[in-house]
N, C-alpha and C positions, 0 to 999 in steps of 0.2 A: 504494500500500500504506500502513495508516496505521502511524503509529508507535507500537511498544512500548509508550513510555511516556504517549501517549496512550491506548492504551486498557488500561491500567492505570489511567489516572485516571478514565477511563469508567466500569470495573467496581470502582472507589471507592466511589466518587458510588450505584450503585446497590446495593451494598450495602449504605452508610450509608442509604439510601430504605426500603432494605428494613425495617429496624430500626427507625425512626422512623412507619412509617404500618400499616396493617393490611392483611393479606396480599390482601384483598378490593382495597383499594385500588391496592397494587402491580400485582395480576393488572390492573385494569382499566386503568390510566392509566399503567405503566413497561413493564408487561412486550411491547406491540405498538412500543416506540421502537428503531429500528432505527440503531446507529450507523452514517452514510454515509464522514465523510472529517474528518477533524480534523488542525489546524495549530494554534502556539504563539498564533496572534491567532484563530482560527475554528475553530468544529467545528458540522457539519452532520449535522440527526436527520430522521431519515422518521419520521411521524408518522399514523396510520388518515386523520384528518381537522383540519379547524382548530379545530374545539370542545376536540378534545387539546390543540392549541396554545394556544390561550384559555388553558384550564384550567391547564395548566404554569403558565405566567408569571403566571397572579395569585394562585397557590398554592404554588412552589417555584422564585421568585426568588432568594432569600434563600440557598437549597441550590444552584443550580447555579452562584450566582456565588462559593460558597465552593470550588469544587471546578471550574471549568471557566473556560476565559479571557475575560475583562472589557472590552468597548468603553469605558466611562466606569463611573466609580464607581457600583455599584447596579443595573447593565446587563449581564447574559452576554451573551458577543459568540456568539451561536446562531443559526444559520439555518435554517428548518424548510422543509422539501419533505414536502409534502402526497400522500400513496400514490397512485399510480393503480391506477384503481379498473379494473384490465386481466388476463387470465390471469398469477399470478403465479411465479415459479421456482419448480418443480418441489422445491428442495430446501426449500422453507418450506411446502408443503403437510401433513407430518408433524404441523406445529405446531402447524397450525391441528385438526387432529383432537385433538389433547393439551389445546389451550385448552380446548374444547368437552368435554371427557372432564372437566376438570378442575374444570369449573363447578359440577355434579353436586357433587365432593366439597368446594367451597367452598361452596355453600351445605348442607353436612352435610344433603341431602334422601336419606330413603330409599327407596331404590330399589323395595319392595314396595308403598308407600304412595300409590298413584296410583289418577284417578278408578274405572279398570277393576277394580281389584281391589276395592275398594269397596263390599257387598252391601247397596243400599238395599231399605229397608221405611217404612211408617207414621211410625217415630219418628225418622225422618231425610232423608227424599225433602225434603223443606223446605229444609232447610238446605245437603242437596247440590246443588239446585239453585240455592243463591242463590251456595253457594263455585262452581259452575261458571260461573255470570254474569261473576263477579269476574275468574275466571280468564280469560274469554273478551272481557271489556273492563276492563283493569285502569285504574282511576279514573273510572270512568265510570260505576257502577254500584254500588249497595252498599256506601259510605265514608265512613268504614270498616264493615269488616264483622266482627260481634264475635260469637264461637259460644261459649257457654258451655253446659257440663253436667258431668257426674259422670263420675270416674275410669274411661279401659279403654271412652267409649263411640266411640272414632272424631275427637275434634277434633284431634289429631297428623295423622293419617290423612287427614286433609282440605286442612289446612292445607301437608302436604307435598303433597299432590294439587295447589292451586293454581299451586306452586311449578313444579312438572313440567311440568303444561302452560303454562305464562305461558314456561318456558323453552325448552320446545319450539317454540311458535310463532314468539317471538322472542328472537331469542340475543344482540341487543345491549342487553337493559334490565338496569340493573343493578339486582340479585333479592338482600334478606339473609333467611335463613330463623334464627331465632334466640331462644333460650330467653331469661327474662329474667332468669335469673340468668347466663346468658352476656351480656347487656348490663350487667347489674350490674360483672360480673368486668372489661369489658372498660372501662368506666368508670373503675374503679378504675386498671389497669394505663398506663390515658395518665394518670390526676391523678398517679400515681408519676413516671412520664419526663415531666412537666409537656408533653404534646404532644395536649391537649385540643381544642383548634383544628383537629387532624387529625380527631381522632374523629366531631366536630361534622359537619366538609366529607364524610367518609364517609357517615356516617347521612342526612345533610340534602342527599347528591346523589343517591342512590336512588330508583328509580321504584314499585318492591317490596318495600314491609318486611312481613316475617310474622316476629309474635312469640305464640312460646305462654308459656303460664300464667303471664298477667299478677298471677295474685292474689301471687305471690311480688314483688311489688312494693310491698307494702301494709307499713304503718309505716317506709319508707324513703323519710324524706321529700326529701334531697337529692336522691336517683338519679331519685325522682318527678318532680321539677322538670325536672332533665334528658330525659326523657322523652317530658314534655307539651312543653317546646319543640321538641326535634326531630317529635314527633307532629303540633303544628299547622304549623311549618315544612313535612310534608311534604302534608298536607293541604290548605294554601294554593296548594300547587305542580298540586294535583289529583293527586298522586301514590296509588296504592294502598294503603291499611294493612289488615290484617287479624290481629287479634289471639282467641284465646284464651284461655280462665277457668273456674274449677270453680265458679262463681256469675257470674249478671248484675249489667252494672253498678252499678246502686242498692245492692247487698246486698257491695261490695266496700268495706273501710277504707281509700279513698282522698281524695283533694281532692276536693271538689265541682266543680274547675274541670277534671278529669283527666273526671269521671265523666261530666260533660255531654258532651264530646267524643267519648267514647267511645259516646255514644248517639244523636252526630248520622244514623248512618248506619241500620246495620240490625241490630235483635240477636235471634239466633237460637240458638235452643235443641235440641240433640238428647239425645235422650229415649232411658233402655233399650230395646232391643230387641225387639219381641214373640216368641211363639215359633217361629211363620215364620220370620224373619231371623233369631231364631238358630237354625234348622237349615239354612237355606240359606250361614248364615256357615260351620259344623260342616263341611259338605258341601263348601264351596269349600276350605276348610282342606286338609282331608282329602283331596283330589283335588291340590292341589298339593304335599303329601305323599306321595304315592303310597299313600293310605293307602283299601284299598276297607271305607266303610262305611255298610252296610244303612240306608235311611229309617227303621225303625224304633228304631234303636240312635242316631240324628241323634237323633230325637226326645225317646228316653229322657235322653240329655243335656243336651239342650235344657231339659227341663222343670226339671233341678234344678240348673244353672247359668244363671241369669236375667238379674244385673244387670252382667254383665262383660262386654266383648266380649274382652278381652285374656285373662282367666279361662279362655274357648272354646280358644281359641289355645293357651293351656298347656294346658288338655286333649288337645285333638288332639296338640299334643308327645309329654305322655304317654306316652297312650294308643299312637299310633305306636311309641314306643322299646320300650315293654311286647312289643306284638304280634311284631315283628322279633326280639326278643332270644330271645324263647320259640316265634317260632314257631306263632302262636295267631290263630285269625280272628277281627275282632270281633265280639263278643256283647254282651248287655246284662248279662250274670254278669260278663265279663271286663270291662265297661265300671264295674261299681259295685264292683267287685273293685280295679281299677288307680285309681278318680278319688272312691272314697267320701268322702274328706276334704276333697274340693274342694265336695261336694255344697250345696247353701244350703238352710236350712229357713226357710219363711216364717212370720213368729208367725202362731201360728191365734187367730180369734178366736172368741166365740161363735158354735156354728153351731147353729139353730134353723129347725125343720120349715118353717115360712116362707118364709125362705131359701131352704134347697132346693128347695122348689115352685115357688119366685119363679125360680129359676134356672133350673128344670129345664123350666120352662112356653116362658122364652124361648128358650132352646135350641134347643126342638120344636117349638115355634111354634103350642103350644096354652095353652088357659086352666088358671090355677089352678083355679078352680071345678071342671075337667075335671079334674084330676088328683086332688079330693077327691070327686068322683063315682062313677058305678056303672057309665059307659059298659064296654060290652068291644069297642068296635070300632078294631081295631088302631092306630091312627096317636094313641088317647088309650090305650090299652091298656099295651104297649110303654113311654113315656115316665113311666109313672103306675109300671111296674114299678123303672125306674132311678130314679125319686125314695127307691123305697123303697130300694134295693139301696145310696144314698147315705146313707139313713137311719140304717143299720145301721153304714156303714161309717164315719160320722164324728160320729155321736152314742154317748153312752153312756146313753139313757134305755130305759127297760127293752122289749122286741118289741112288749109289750100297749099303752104308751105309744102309741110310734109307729105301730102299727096304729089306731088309735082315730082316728088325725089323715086319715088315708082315708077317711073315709065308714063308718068302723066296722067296718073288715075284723079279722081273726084275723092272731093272730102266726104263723100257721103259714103263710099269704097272703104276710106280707112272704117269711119265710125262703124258700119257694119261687120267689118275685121276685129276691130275694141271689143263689141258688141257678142261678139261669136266667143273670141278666143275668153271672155270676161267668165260668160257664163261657162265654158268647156273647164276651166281651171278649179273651177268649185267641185267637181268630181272627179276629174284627173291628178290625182298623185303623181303621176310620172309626167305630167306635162307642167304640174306646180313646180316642181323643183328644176325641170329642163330652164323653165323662164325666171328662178331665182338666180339659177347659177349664171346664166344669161347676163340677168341685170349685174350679178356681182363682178363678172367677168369686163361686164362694158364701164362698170367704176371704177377698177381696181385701178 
């Protein structure tokens, strides 16, 4: 049985550990040290492996021989026994579930944020394929790997993606997920307890660092420094880095000597959304909501929340809490009703007959030429009808005008083309969105 007062001195020692390193640190290298048997000249630790032992004694000489008994000056009298690696009691199996539980919320990843949930399209199948490389050979592929783009489009989302699965596959690498104003904070917090050397041996023993939004790093030039040394420290090791930014590296106010590094590997860019993906985002939303809504009410959303993916997400909130509270199915009245202020308008710019032809030709997949013609055989007919039915609806140049740009039809021509194509839209799905993407196409 050990004694009392040994392991009061025990649970000393790791207190004062606790206080002095980062909790990251602690979990991985104090918390598997299992007291065995301690006397006034010996105390014996079980340790996972000898790499833990290494690491103690060239790192936390100093602390055990403050606090644990001393062979020779400068020497804890320790003897380490190496775990075997055999089914182990029964009562430490709990533990091992709570470490593994525990990991999750040390590296603060969110749990919704993994590659499944994820709705690739166009403007990011690129990029999620380089973060799932990363994750599936971490230093081996893509290093670092640097995703830059615009607010709300997915690089949190990705970034905790890598994290999920690098820790799923293997639960002994040690993973920091970490904002950079939390490396700022934590920078600071060791220059204060002057125990900088810990922080360093933390970041610089990591196999996985993911850090988002680097640009908050910019005119700070000290924390810079510290950065790029632990950045090439971990990149020398072949270690994994992967960072994000709301700009590529060149167009960031940093070192030139920060910026080349960060461009050694791969930099990838994810782009708004089209409006696919954001009704397939809408769609996914809303089904893990429990929220049932209509393709065409996706749609309507879709169109006039564009450049957010986070935006989508508070819509579907919403919209949701709306529907439940009152009791109401969704509609596109109760959708512009509940989300009107969120809506985006895009600046218009000059829109000219042109234009619309230009657009309306590719669309159908006939000739301008055709559309200012006399053909009336349906497949130039029809298309020739929606340029004008565009005409009407996004210029303000007078019927006669824009009849004249036809081949020299009558205002009475277009208005019964307005008229046709007005009413065919209200039941046409696939002709609504032909003449949204239309219109979006002739403003962009």
């Amino acid at each position: 049985m050990l004694e009392c007062k040994q392991k009061e001195c025990w649970n000393q020692f790791l207190d004062f550990i606790k206080q002095r390193c980062s909790p990251a640190e602690f979990e991985n290298w104090f918390r598997p040290i299992v007291l065995i048997s301690s006397t006034d000249e010996l105390i014996t630790l079980e340790v996972p492996n000898i790499f833990v032992r290494e690491y103690l004694l060239d790192n936390y000489k100093q602390e055990f021989c403050d606090f644990l008994p001393e062979k020779s000056p400068g020497e804890p009298s320790i003897e380490f026994v190496i775990a075997k690696k055999v089914v182990q009691e029964p009562t430490f199996q709990p533990q091992v579930e709570v470490d593994n539980s525990s990991a999750i919320l040390k590296l603060k990843l969110n749990k919704l944020y993994t590659f499944e949930n994820f709705i690739e399209g166009p403007s990011n199948q690129f990029v999620k394929s380089a973060a799932q490389g990363v994750a599936l050979h971490p230093g081996k592929s893509y290093n670092p790997l640097f995703i830059h783009g615009g607010v709300g489009l997915g690089k949190t989302h990705l970034l905790h993606g890598i994290g999920h699965h690098i820790l799923k596959g293997n639960k002994r690498l040690n993973i920091a997920c970490i904002t950079t104003e939390g490396f700022i904070n934590d920078l600071v917090e060791h220059l204060k307890s002057k125990t900088l050397d810990k922080m360093k041996r933390f970041y610089r023993n990591l196999d996985v660092l993911l850090v988002d939004d680097i640009q908050f790093l910019q005119n700070r030039l000290n924390f810079e420094e510290e950065f790029c040394n632990t950045f090439e420290s971990l990149i020398h090791q072949n270690k994994q880095i992967v960072i994000t930014s709301d700009k590529p590296p060149s167009q960031l106010k940093l070192s030139e000597r920060l910026i080349a590094r960060m461009e050694w590997g791969l930099v990838a860019n994810i782009a708004a959304p089209d409006l696919e993906t954001r009704v397939a985002i809408l769609q996914h939303k809303a089904e893990l909501k429990g929220l049932k809504m209509p393709h065409k009410v996706a749609f309507f959303i879709a169109e006039h929340i564009y450049n957010n993916v986070r935006q989508l997400e508070g819509a579907i909130n919403r919209l949701s809490a709306y529907c439940r509270m009152m009791q109401q199915e969704v509609t596109e009245d109760i959708a512009e009703q509940t989300l009107g202020e969120m809506f985006e308008e895009t600046p218009k710019k000059s829109v000219t007959i042109d234009g619309i032809l230009a657009s309306v030709a590719s669309m159908f997949n006939v000739k301008v030429s055709e559309l200012r013609g006399t053909s009336r055989e349906k497949k130039i007919a029809f298309p020739r009808q929606v340029a004008m039915y565009l005409a009407k609806e996004m210029m303000n140049d007078s019927l006669m005008k824009v009849a004249s740009s036809f081949g020299g039809k009558t205002h009475s021509t277009v208005i019964h083309a307005w008229k046709k194509v007005s009413k065919q839209v209200e039941t046409d799905e696939t002709l609504r969105r032909q003449i949204l993407m239309t219109k979006r196409n002739i403003e962009a």
